[in-house]
C-alpha positions as CSV (number, residue, x, y, z in Angstrom):
1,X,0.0,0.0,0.0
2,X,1.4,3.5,-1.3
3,X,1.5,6.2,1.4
4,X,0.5,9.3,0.5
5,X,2.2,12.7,2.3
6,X,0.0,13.6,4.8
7,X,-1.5,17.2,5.1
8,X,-3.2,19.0,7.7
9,X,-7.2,20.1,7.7
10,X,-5.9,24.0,7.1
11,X,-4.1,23.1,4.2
12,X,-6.9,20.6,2.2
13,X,-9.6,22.7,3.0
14,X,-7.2,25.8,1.8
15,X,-6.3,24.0,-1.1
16,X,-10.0,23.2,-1.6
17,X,-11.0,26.5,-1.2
18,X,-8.8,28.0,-3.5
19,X,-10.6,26.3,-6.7
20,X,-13.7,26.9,-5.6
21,X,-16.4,30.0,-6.2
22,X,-16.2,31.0,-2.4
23,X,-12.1,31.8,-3.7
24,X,-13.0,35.8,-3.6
25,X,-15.6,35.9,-1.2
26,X,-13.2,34.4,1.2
27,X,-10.5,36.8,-0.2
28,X,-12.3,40.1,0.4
29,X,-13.2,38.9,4.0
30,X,-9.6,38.5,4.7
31,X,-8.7,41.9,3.1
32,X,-11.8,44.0,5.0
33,X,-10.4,42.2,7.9
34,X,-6.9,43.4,7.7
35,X,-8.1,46.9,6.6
36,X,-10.3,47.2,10.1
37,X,-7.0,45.7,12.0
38,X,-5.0,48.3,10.7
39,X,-6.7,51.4,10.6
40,X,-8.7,50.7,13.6
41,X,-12.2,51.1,15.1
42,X,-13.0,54.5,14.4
43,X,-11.4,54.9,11.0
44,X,-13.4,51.3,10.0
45,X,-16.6,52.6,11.3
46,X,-16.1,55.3,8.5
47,X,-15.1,53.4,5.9
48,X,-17.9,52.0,3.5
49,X,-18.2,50.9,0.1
50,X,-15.0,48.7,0.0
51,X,-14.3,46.8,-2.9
52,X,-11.4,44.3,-3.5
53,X,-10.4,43.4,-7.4
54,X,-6.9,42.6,-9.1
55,X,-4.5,43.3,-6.1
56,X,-6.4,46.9,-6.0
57,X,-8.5,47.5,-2.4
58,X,-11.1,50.7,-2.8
59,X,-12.7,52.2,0.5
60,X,-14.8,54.9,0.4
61,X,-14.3,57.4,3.4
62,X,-17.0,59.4,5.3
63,X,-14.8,62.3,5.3
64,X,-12.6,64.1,3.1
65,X,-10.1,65.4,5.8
66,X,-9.6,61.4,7.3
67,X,-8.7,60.4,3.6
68,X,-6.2,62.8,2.9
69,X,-4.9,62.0,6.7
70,X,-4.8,58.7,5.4
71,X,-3.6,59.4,1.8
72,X,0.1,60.2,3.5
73,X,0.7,57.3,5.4
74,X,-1.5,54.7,2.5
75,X,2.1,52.5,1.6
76,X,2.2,51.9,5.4
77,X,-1.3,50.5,5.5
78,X,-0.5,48.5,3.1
79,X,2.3,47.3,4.3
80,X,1.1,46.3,7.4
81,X,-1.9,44.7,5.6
82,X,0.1,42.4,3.4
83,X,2.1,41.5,7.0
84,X,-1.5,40.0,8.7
85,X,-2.6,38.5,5.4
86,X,1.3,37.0,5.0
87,X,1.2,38.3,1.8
88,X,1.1,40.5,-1.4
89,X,-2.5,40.7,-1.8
90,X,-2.9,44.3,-1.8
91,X,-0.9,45.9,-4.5
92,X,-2.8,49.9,-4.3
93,X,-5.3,51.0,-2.1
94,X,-7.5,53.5,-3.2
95,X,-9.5,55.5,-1.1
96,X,-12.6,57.7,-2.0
């Protein structure tokens, strides 16, 4: 009888998850997640209207002096981002 490498639940259901239609549903979650993490409480309670497409993450502020606040310090958020997904999965922010 041939062995086959083991793997844990995490990874199949990962690897299952990956091919199936809940792929960027799952994706954006993750992403809106990190965004909140990030900018924090109050900043997510203003946030609305996020979108997640091609790398590219688009939030849509409730005030126009918090986005350009934010606008300055945007490759930082990012940054940190990318660190709690443990990747490169947002390329640009955009914020509105």
């Amino acid at each position: 009888m041939d062995r086959k490498k083991s793997a844990t639940i995490g990874e199949v259901l990962e690897r299952y998850l990956a091919d199936s239609p809940l792929a960027d549903g799952l994706r954006f979650s993750r992403v809106c997640q990190a965004w909140n993490d990030v900018v924090g409480p109050s900043v997510a309670s203003m946030s609305s209207g996020q979108k997640f497409s091609a790398g590219v993450f688009t939030v849509r502020l409730g005030s126009s002096v918090l986005r350009m606040q934010l606008q300055m310090s945007v490759e930082d958020i990012r940054a940190r981002m990318n660190k709690i997904l443990g990747d490169r999965t947002v390329q640009k922010i955009n914020l509105r």
